[in-house]
N, C-alpha and C positions, 0 to 999 in steps of 0.2 A: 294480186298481192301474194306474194311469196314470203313464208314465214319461217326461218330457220328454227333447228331443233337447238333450245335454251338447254345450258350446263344440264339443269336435273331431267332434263330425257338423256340429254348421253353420257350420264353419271351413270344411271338404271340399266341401260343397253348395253356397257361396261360391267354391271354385276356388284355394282360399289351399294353400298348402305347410305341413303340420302337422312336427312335431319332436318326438322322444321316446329314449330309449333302454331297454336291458334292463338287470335289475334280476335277481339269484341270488339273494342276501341277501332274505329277506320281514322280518325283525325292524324292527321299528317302527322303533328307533331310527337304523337303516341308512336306511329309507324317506326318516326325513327328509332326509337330506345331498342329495336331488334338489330341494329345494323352491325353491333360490337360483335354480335353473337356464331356468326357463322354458319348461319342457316343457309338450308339449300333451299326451302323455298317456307312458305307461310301461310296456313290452312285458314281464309278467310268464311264464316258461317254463317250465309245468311240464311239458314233454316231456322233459325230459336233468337235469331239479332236483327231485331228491326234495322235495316238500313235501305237507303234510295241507291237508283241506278248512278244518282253522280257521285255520290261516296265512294262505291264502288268502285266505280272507273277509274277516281283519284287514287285510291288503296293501293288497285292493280298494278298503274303505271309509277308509281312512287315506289312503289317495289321490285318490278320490272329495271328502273334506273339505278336501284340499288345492288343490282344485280342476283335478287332473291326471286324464284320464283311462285308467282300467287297461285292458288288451287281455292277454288270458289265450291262451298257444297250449297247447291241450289236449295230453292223450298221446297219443291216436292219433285218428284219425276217425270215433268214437265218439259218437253224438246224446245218452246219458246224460252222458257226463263234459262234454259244452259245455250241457246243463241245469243238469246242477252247478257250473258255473264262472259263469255267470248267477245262476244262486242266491245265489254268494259274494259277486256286488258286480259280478261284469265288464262292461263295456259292450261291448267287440270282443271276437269269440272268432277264434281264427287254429287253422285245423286243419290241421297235419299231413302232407303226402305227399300229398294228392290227386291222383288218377290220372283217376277215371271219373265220370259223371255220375251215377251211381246213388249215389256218397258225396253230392257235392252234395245232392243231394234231398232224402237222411237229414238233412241236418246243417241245412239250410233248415229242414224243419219242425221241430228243435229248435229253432233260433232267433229264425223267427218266428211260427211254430203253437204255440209254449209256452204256458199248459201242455194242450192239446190231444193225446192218447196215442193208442195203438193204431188200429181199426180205422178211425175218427172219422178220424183225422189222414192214414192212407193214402187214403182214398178226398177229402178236400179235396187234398191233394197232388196226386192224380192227375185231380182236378175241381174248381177253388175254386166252383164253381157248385153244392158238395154241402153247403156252408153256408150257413146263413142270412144276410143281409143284417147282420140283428144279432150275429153271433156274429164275423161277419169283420170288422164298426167294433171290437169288442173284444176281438180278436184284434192290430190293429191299432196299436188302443192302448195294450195291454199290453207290444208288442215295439216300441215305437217306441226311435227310437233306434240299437237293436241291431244289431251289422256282422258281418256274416259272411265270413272274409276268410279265401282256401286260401292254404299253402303251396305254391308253384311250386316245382319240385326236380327233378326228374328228367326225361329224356327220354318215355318215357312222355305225360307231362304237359303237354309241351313242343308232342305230335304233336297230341294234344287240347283244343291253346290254346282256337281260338275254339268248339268246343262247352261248355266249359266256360266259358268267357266269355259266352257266350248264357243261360245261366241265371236268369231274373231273381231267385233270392234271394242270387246272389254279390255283392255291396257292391264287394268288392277282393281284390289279392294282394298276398303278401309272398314277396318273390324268396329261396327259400336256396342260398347263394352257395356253401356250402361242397358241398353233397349237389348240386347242380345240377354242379357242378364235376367232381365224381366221376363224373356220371351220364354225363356227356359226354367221360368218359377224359382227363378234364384236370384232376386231382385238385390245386387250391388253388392254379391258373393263373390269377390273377383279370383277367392282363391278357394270356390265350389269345386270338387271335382266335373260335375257336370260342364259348367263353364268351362274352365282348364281344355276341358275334351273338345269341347264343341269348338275353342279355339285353335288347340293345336290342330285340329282337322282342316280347318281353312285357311290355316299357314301351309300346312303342307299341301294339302288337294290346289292352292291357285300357285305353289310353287314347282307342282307338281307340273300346272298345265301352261308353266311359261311365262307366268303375269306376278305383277308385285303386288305385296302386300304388305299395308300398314295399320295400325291400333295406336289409338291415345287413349292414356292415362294423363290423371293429375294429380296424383303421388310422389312419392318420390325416383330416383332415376332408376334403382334395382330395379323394379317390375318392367319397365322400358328393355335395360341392358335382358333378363332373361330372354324374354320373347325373342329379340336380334337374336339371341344366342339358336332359336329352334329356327328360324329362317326368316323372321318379319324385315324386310328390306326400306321402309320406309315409316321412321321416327316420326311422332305426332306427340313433343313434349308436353304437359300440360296446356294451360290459357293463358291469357295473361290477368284475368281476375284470381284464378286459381295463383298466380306465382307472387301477385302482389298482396293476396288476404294472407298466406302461407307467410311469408315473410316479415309483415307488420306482424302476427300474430308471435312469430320465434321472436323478433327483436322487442317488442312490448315488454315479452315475458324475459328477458335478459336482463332488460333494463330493470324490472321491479325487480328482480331475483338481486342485482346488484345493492341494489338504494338498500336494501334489508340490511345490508354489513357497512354502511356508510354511517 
């Protein structure tokens, strides 16, 4: 099976600025309410959102035909459940808390050694010179495409930027703002200087080392448009609970504000 590269890999490899947000709801009919919008692709979370593999799968491919590409952040750092999340349809898988290099590695050969298993798969991991010529063009071209993209979040992670940066099956990061905040005893100070620092450094050190990177808020758009402005390449708008509490919340308060002079 040979997989072409979907609009937002060769939006990325072009240098453009992608745009997407996160989506709770998988029911079809919720999916669609993103199509007006313009998105390059659609940040699917089943870390903290109960869902099954056939929701999943449905999410993926209904947005896939929508011509939006899906990015699935697994539950944990796990090489089977980002097999399985490829399986359903996903093109990005986004994992979780990465700390050390040894996750990477795992989660590389799921991604792009799929479906390559057990002992076959550690000893290319650990020698690409332990495959064949032929096995690695179709290897290749089986995972083309596919992004492999850690969660930044903690201190920890923080200290082991550019080893993990050095990785070549890391594609990119996605900054989490909130556990990143915590980690650093500045728990949802988004505008801590601590924070601030500990951000821009991972904007710049994985823009540094060749790979994209993205951060969501669910704020408003200025905190988004700054970060683009220092090198963040890849938009992760608000939720869609965050966009629809935000908004019944402003028009509520219109409305009573009105009825007051009626």
């Amino acid at each position: 099976m040979h997989v072409e590269k979907d609009d937002l890999v060769m939006k990325l490899s072009a240098g453009a600025t992608v745009y997407g947000t996160c989506l709770t709801n998988l029911s079809s009919r919720w999916l669609r309410t993103v199509s007006g919008a313009e998105l390059d692709f659609v940040f699917l979370d089943t870390e903290h959102i109960p869902s099954d593999r056939a929701s999943l799968s449905e999410a993926c491919w209904l947005l896939r035909y929508m011509g939006i590409t899906p990015i699935v952040r697994i539950a944990n750092p796990d090489p089977f459940l980002a097999v399985q999340a490829l399986d359903a349809g996903a093109i990005g898988i986004v994992v979780p808390y990465i700390e050390t290099v040894a996750q990477l590695t795992a989660l590389t050969g799921a991604i792009k050694y799929r479906p390559l298993k057990g002992e076959l798969l550690e000893a290319a991991l650990a020698d690409t010179t332990s495959i064949s010529q032929h096995t690695s063009k179709y290897l290749n071209e089986y995972n083309a495409g596919h992004l492999l993209i850690a969660n930044i979040e903690s201190k920890p992670a923080l200290e082991r930027l550019d080893e993990l940066l050095a990785q070549p099956g890391l594609d990119g990061v996605f900054i989490g703002p909130h556990d990143l905040s915590v980690s650093l005893d500045v728990a949802e100070q988004y505008d801590h200087p601590d924070f601030e620092e500990a951000v821009r450094r991972i904007v710049r050190s994985t823009r540094k080392a060749g790979k994209h990177v993205g951060i969501q808020f669910w704020m408003g758009p200025e905190i988004q448009s700054r970060w683009v402005g220092e090198g963040v390449d890849m938009v992760i708008h608000s939720n869609d609970m965050s966009l629809f509490s935000q908004k019944l919340e402003s028009d509520i308060h219109a409305i009573r504000q009105r009825a007051l002079y009626l």
